[in-house]
C-alpha positions, 0 to 999 in steps of 0.5 A: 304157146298160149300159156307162154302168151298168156304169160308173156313171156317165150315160149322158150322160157317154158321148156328149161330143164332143171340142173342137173338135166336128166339123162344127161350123160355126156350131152352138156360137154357136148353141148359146150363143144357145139357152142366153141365150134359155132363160135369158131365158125362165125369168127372164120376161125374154124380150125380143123382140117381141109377134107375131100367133098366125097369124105365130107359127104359120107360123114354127113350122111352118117350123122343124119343118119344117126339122129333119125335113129335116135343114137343121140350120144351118137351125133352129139359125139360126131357133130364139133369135130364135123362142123369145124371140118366142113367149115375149114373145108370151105373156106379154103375154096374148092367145090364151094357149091356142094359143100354150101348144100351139105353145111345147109343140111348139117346145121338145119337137119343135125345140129338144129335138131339135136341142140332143140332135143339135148335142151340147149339154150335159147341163145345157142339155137338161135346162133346155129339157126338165125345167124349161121345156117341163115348166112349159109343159105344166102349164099348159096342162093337157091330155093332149096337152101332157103327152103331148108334155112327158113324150115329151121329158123321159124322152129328157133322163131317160135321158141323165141315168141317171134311168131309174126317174124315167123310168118313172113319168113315163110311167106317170103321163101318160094320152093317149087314143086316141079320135083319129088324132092321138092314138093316134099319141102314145100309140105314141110314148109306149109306146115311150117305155116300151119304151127306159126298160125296155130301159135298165133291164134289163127285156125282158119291159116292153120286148117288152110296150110294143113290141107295144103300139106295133105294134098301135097303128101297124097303126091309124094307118099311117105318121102325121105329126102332132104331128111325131112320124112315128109309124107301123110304119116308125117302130116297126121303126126303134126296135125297131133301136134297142132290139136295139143296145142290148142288142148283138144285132147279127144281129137289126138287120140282119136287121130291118133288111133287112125295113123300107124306110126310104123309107116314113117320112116324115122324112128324118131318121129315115131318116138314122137307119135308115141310121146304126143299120143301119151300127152293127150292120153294123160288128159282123157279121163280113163286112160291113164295107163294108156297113157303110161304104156304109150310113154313107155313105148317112146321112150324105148324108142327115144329115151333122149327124147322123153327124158328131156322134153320139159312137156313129156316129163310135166305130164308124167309127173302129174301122172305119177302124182295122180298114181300116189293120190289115189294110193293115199285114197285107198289107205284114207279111206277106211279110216273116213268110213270107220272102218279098219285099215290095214294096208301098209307092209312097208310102213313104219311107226311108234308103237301106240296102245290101241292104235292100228297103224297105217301109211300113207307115206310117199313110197319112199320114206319110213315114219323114222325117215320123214322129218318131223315137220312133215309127220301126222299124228292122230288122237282118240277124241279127249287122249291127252299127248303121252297118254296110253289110250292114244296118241297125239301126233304132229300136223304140219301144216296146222290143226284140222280136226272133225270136232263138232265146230273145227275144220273137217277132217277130208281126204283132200285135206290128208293129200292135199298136206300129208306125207304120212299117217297113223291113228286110231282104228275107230274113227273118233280121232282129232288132229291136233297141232303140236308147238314147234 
C-alpha cells in the first residue's frame, strides 16, 4: 500500500502476474467462464436451469468447501456452471430469501476469493464485488448480508486505492452481536477496519480495531460460520499481515513464532501463515533458509496460492538472487585474494595455456551457451589477445580493471555485470573491453 501511494498508482497495479501466469494450468479459461457468467447475470440473461433451493445449497457448500481446502481447479471448475444456476433459479421466484443468502455467500466467500487467488483483473473483481454481490445484498436487506457484502468489496476497494470509499463503507454496516455467528462477522468487519486504517497511515484506527477483533475472538474461539474462519488464530494471522505492511519484519516473526496455525480451521489460511511468515523471514538477516522452508510449507499446502501471489514470488526471487550472489562470492573469492580457485564441476570453457578456469555462471548455462556479449575474459597483465601466455577475453558491460589508475576490479563489480568468468591463477589479471 505504501509503495502504491508512493507511486500513486493502485495497489492493484502491483500485483499483476506476468504472461504466461504460473501455474496456470486451466485457471485463465476458467477465469474467462466466470467473466461471460457475471456478464450474463448483470444482463438477467443468466441462461442455465431452474434447480431445487436444497440441490443449490448442497453445491454451494461444496465449492466453499472446496476452496477453503485449497482445490483451486476444483472450484474454478465448478463456479460458472453454479453462478448461472442459482441466478436463473432466482430469477424465476421461488424461495427468493434462501436463495439471496446463498448467492451472497457464493460471490463473497467463492467467487471473490478465487478471482483475487487466480489473479484475476481488476475489472472483473470489481464486477463480482462492487456491482453484483453489492445488488444482491441490497435486496436482501439484512445486516447479515450486508456485513458479508461490504467484508468483500472493501478487499476490491483496497485494491483499487479507494481507501477512504473503504472506510465509510464499513462505518456505514451495522452487524450485531447478539449471536455466535454474528459476532464472528462483526470481528471479521473490524478487521476489515484495522486493514483500511493501516492502508491509510492511521495506526491509532488500526491498533483500536484490531483490539475490537481480540476482544471479539476471545467470545467466539476458533469459529466457522459464514466461512470466514474468524477466531484468534485468525486474528494473530492479520495482525502478521498488518505489521508486513508497515515493514516490521522482527515483530512477524515474532508473532509468528507465538501462533500455531494448525489451530485454524482452513487450510488455506494456514498456507497463508506459512506464506507471511516466509515474507517477513526473508527480510531478517540470518534467516533465509528459514524463510525458504517456510515457503516450502505454504506451498505444499497451497501451491496456487504462492505461485501466483505477485509479493511471495518478489521475494523468492530475491532469495534465489540472494542464493546465486553468494555462489558467485564463493568462486570470486579466491581469485580476490590470489589464491587459486578451483570450484566449478560444471563449467565450461576454451582452453588457455597457464589459466585455471573457473565458473562463475547462472547454473544453468555453459561458457558454449552464454552469448558473447555477456561473456568475461581475463588476461595476465601485459598478455596480448591471441597470446599463449593468456587470455583476453570480453566484458560486457565495458573495461574494469585493477590496473594501477583504472576502476578496481570488485566483487560487486563481477555480480553486479557478469554471467561468467575465467582467468589466470594468479591474481595479476586486467579485464579489457573487446570491440564489438
Amino acid at each position: 500500500m505504501a509503495l502504491a501511494n508512493a507511486l500513486q498508482i493502485a495497489p492493484g497495479d502491483l500485483m499483476r502476474l506476468p504472461v504466461p501466469a504460473p501455474a496456470n494450468g486451466h485457471t485463465d479459461s476458467a477465469t474467462d467462464e466466470v467473466r461471460l457468467a457475471l456478464m450474463a447475470v448483470s444482463r438477467h440473461r443468466p441462461g442455465r436451469q431452474v434447480a431445487p433451493v436444497e440441490v443449490l445449497r448442497a453445491r454451494v457448500n461444496a465449492i466453499l468447501a472446496a476452496g477453503r481446502e485449497c482445490h483451486q481447479a476444483e472450484v474454478g471448475a465448478a463456479l460458472p456452471a453454479l453462478i448461472r444456476d442459482v441466478h436463473t433459479s432466482l430469477a424465476a421466484g421461488r424461495d427468493v430469501a434462501e436463495l439471496l443468502d446463498l448467492a451472497v455467500m457464493l460471490h463473497v466467500q467463492s467467487a471473490s476469493h478465487w478471482l483475487r487467488e487466480a489473479g484475476a483483473p481488476l475489472d472483473l473483481r470489481r464486477e463480482n464485488d462492487v456491482s453484483l454481490t453489492y445488488r444482491l445484498a441490497e435486496e436482501r436487506d439484512t445486516p447479515i448480508a450486508l456485513g458479508l457484502a461490504t467484508y468483500g468489496v472493501t478487499r476490491v476497494m483496497l485494491a483499487a486505492g479507494a481507501f477512504e470509499l473503504a472506510k465509510a463503507e464499513l462505518a456505514a454496516v451495522n452487524v450485531p452481536t447478539t449471536t455466535a455467528e454474528s459476532t464472528q462477522l462483526a470481528g471479521m468487519l473490524a478487521l476489515s477496519q484495522s486493514r483500511v486504517a493501516t492502508a491509510n497511515s492511521q495506526g491509532a484506527d488500526a491498533e483500536a480495531a484490531v483490539e475490537q477483533a481480540v476482544e471479539l475472538a476471545r467470545h467466539t474461539g476458533e469459529g466457522t460460520a459464514y466461512g470466514l474462519g474468524f477466531g484468534p488464530t485468525n486474528v494473530g494471522l492479520w495482525r502478521m499481515e498488518a505489521m508486513l505492511e508497515i515493514g516490521d519484519h522482527e515483530q512477524v516473526t515474532v508473532l509468528a513464532d507465538s501462533l500455531n496455525p494448525d489451530l485454524h480451521p482452513y487450510r488455506s489460511r494456514r498456507s497463508s501463515y506459512w506464506r507471511d511468515y516466509g515474507r517477513a523471514l526473508a527480510r531478517v538477516r540470518g534467516r533465509h533458509d528459514d524463510a525458504v522452508i517456510a515457503f516450502r510449507r505454504a506451498e505444499q499446502i497451497h501451491p496456487h496460492r504462492v505461485q501466483r501471489d505477485p509479493f511471495a514470488r518478489e521475494v523468492l526471487g530475491e532469495l534465489l538472487l540472494g542464493r546465486r550472489a553468494a555462489r558467485w562470492a564463493g568462486n570470486c573469492a579466491g581469485w580476490l585474494t590470489g589464491r587459486d580457485c578451483r570450484c566449478s564441476p560444471s563449467g565450461g570453457g576454451i582452453p588457455a595455456s597457464g589459466t585455471q578456469r573457473t565458473w562463475i555462471g547462472d547454473g544453468c548455462r555453459s561458457w558454449a551457451r552464454t552469448p558473447p556479449s555477456r561473456r568475461v575474459w581475463w588476461s595476465r597483465a601485459g598478455a596480448g589477445a591471441g597470446s599463449a601466455s593468456g587470455e583476453r577475453r570480453v566484458f560486457h558491460h565495458g573495461s574494469i580493471t585493477n590496473a594501477a589508475g583504472q576502476r578496481p576490479l570488485t566483487l560487486r563489480s563481477l555480480l553486479t555485470y557478469g554471467t561468467c568468468c575465467r582467468w589466470p591463477a594468479t591474481n595479476s589479471a586486467t579485464a579489457e573491453r573487446v570491440p564489438g
